[in-house]
Each structure stands twice: as C-alpha cells, then as structure tokens.
C-alpha positions as CSV (number, residue, x, y, z in Angstrom):
1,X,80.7,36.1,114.0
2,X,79.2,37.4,110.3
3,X,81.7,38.5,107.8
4,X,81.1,41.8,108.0
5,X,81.7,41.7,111.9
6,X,84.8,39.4,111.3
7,X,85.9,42.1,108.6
8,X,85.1,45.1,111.2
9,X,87.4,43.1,114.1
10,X,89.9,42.6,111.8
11,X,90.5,46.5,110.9
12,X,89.9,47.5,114.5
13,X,92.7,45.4,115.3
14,X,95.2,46.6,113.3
15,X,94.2,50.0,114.0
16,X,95.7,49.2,117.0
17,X,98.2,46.9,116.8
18,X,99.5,50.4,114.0
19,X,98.7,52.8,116.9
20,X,100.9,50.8,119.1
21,X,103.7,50.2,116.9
22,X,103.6,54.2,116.1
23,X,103.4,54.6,120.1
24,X,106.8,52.3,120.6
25,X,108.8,54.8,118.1
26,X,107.4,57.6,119.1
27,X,109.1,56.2,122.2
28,X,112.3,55.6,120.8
29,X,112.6,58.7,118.9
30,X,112.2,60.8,122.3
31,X,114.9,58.2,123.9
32,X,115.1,59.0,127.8
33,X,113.2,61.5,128.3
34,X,109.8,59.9,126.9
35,X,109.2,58.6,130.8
36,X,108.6,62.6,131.2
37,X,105.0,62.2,130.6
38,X,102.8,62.6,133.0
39,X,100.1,60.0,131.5
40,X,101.3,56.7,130.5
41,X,99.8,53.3,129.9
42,X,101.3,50.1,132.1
43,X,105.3,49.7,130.4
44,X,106.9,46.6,131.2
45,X,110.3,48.0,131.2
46,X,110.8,51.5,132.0
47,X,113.4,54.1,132.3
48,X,113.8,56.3,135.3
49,X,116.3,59.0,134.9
50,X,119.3,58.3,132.5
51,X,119.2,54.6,133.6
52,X,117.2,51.8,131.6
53,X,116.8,48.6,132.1
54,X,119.0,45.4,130.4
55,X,116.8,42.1,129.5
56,X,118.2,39.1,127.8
57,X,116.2,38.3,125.1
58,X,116.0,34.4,126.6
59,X,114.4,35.9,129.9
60,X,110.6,36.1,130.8
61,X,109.0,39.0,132.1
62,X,105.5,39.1,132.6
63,X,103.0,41.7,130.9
64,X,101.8,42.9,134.1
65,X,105.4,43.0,136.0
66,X,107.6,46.4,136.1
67,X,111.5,46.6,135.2
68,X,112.1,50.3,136.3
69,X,115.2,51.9,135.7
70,X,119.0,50.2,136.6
71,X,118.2,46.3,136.5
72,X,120.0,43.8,134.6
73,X,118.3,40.5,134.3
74,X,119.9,37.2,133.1
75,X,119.3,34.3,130.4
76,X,116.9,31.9,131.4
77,X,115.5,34.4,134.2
78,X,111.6,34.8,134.8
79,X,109.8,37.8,136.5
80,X,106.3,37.1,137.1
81,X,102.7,38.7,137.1
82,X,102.6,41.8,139.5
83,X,106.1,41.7,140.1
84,X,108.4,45.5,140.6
85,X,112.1,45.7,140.5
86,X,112.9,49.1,140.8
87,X,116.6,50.2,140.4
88,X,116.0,53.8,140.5
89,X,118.4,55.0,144.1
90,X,121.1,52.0,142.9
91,X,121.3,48.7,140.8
92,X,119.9,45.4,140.5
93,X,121.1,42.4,139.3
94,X,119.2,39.3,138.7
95,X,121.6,36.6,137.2
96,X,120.6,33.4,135.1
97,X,117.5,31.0,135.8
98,X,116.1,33.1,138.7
99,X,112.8,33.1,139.0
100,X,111.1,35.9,141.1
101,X,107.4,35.1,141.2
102,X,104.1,36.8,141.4
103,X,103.3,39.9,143.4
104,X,107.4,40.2,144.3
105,X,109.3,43.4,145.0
106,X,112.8,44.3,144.6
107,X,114.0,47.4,145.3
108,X,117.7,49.2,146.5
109,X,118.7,51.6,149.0
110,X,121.0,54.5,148.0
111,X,122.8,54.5,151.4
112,X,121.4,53.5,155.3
113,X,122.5,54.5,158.6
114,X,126.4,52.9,158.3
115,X,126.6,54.9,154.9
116,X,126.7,51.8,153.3
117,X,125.7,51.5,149.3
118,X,123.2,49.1,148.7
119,X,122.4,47.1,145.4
120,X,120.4,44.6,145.7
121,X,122.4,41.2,143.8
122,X,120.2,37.8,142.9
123,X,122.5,35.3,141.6
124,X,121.5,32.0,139.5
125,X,119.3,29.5,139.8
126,X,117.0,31.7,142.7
127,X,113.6,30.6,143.3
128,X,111.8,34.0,145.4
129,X,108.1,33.2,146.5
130,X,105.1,35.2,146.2
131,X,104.5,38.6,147.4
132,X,108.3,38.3,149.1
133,X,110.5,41.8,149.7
134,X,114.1,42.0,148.4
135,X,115.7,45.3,149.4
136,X,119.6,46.5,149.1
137,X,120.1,42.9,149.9
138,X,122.5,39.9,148.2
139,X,120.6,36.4,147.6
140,X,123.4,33.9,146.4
141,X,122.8,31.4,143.8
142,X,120.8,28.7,144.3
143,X,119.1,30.0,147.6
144,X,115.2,29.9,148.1
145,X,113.3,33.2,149.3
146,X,110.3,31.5,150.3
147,X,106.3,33.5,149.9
148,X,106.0,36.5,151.4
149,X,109.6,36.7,153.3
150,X,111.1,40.4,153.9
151,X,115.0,40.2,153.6
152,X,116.6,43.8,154.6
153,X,119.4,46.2,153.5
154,X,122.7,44.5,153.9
155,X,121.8,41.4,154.7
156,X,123.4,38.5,153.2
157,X,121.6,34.6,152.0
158,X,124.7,32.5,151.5
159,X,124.6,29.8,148.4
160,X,122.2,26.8,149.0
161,X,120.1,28.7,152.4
162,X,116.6,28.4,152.5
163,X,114.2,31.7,154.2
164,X,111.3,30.5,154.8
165,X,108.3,31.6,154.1
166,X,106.8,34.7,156.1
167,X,110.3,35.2,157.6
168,X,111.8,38.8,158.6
169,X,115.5,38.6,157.9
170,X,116.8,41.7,159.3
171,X,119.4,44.3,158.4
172,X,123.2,43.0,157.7
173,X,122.3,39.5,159.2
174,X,124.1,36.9,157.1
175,X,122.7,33.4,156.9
176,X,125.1,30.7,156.2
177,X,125.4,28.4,152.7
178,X,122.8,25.3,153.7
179,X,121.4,26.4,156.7
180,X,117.1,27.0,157.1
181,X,116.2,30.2,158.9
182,X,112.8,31.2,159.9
183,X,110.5,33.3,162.0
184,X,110.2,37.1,162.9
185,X,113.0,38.4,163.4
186,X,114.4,35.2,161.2
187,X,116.6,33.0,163.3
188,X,118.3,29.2,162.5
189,X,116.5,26.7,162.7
190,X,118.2,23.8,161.7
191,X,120.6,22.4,158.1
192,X,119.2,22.1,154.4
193,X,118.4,18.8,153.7
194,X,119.8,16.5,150.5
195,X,116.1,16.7,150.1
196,X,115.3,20.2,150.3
197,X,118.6,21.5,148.2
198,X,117.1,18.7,145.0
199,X,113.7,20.6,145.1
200,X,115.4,24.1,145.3
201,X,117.2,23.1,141.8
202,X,114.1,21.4,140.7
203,X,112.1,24.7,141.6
204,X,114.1,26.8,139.8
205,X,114.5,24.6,136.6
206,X,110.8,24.3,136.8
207,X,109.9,28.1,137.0
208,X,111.9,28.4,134.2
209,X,110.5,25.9,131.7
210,X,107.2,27.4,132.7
211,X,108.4,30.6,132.0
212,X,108.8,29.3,128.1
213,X,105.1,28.5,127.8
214,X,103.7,31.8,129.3
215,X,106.0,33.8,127.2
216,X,105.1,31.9,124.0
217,X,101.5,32.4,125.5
218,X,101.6,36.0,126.2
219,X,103.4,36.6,122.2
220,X,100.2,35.5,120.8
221,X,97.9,38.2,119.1
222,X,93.9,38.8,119.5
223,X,93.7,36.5,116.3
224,X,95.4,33.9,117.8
225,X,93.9,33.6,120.7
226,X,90.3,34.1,119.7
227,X,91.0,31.3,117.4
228,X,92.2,29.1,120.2
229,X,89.0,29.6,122.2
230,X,87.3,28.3,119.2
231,X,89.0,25.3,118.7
232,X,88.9,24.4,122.5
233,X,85.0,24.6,122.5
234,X,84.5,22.8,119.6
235,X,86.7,19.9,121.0
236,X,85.1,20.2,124.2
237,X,81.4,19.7,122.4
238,X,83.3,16.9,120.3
239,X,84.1,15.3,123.3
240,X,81.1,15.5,125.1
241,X,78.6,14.7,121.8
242,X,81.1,11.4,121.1
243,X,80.9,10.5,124.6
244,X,77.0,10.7,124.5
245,X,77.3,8.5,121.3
246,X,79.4,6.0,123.1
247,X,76.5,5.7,125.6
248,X,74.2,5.4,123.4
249,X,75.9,2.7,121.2
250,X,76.0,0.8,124.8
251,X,72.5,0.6,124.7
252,X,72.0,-0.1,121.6
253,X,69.8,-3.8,121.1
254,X,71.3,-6.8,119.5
C-alpha cells in the first residue's frame, strides 16, 4: 500500500471507529428505549423492554452471538459465534465457566400448561454443544449438553449428567446427578464414567481458556490485524525462501 493509500485507510478508519463511538452514546443517552428503532445493525447485547442484560467483564461473548434482554452471565463464562439467549418472557442465568458454544439457543417460557414459571438456570462449569436448545429448563453445574440436544421446559439435568448429543429431553423429566441419557424421547442409558466426568471438567476449563484468546482476538482493531496478516506472510516466504536455501546449500560441491 502507497502512502497516500495508507494515509486514505487510516482516516477512513477513524471515520468510523468516531461514527461508532458517537453511535454507542447516542445509545446510552436514549437509555432503554434506543432498542425502539426499527433499523439496527447486529448488537451483541441488547435490551428488550425495561430488562438489559448483566455481563461480567471476565466473560466472553462472541461478536456474532445475541444477549437479549433478562440474562445474567458469570466470570469465566463464554458464549460463542451464532449463539442467542433471549430472556425477554423470563430470566436467564448462566453461572461461572459455562461455555455455551456455537450456533446455541437459550430461551425461557413465561408460563406452560401446569402454570408453571419458567427461567431457564445454567450453573458452573457447563459445557453445551453446538446448535443445542435450552428452554425454561435447569442444567446443574458441571453437566454436559452435548451438539444439537433439545432439553424442554421444566425439565431438570442433575450435577455431573451427561445428554448426549442429538437427545430430546422432554418436559419436567429430571435426569439424575452421574447418569448418561440419550435418544428421542431421551431415556438412561447407563452411569457417568471416572472417565467421562474428567473430560467434562477438562471441557469446560478448556472452552474457557480458549475463550481468552478469541476475546483478545476479537479486541484487536483493523490496524492490528492488517498488520498481523503482514507479518504472517512475510514469515511464511521467510520460511519457505530459507528452506529453498537449505536445499540448495545440500547441493552445494565440495
């Protein structure tokens, strides 16, 4: 890029990276009632009504996720790309080092057929697969929610339970502290292994330290990442022109 180019980015970039910051107060100056709008970019976390959401600062939440409305979310906790917890009908709680990954919803019910309110509670150390469904249900901590399981409104995942993956739990079933259920509708299948419950704890220690690298990732500015995809091309051709070198050298007569 030619000076005058690199000069041109560098305006157009704060132009916006202004625009934006002007956007955010805008925001804050118009407090709950800026979700009125009828056009609105992709938020992050959004209000819905009088309720807004509550992030600890130590959480992750991914640029393309949505925190809408009532939804507290822990230290430690990540919420990955594509994800939606919406607490608009009722609350959600997510508690320390969850980790509800990519393409994940999490919703509430206001009441069901037995007049019954519904939050939906996530307590800590919770790894919840891909694409999986949460709704007006309680996951306690250190339970896995495996990729694309459905749990249901008022049912119940006991401490150290495993759903597996692709599983329909249905409405007010309870699943038992270290037991694996499966299936459609989910049903027991047999106890948690000493195996299984060390890679649930793993999992969710491991989500979370990941989480620390895509949020420091996802901080970065244009600048910084245009200058990263620099660097990593020129110590690619480095790489490759030294290893041609050493090659050569090989060859090289005596």
């Amino acid at each position: 890029m030619s000076s005058i180019g690199r000069a041109f980015y560098s305006v157009g970039f704060w132009i916006r990276e202004t625009g934006q910051a002007l956007d955010r107060l805008g925001c804050r100056l118009q407090g709950k009632n800026h979700f009125r709008e009828q056009l609105s970019r992709h938020r992050t976390l959004m209000n819905v009504f009088d309720k807004s959401p509550s992030v600890d600062k130590h959480s992750f939440v991914a640029p393309s996720a949505s925190i809408i409305g009532n939804v507290h979310l822990g230290p430690g906790s990540s919420i990955w790309y594509g994800c939606v917890l919406r607490g608009d009908a009722n609350s959600i709680t997510v508690g320390a080092g969850t980790n509800i990954l990519d393409n994940s919803l999490v919703h509430v019910a206001k009441s069901n057929l037995s007049g019954k309110v519904l939050p939906t509670l996530i307590g800590d150390n919770v790894t919840v697969g891909n694409s999986a469904v949460l709704h007006g249900c309680t996951v306690e901590d250190e339970a896995y929610i495996g990729a694309g399981a459905t749990v249901l409104d008022g049912a119940h995942v006991e401490k150290h339970a495993i759903v597996e993956a692709g599983a329909l739990v249905r409405q007010n079933t309870r699943i038992p502290s270290g037991e694996v259920w499966g299936g459609n509708p989910a049903k027991f299948l047999r106890k948690v292994t000493e195996k299984e419950r060390a890679f649930v704890s793993s999992s969710a220690v491991d989500h979370s330290n990941l989480a620390k690298v895509h949020a420091a990732e996802s901080a970065k500015n244009l600048d910084e990442t245009d200058f990263q995809k620099l660097l990593y091309k020129k110590n690619a051709r480095d790489a490759e022109y030294d290893s041609l070198l050493n090659d050569h050298s090989l060859n090289v007569p005596k």
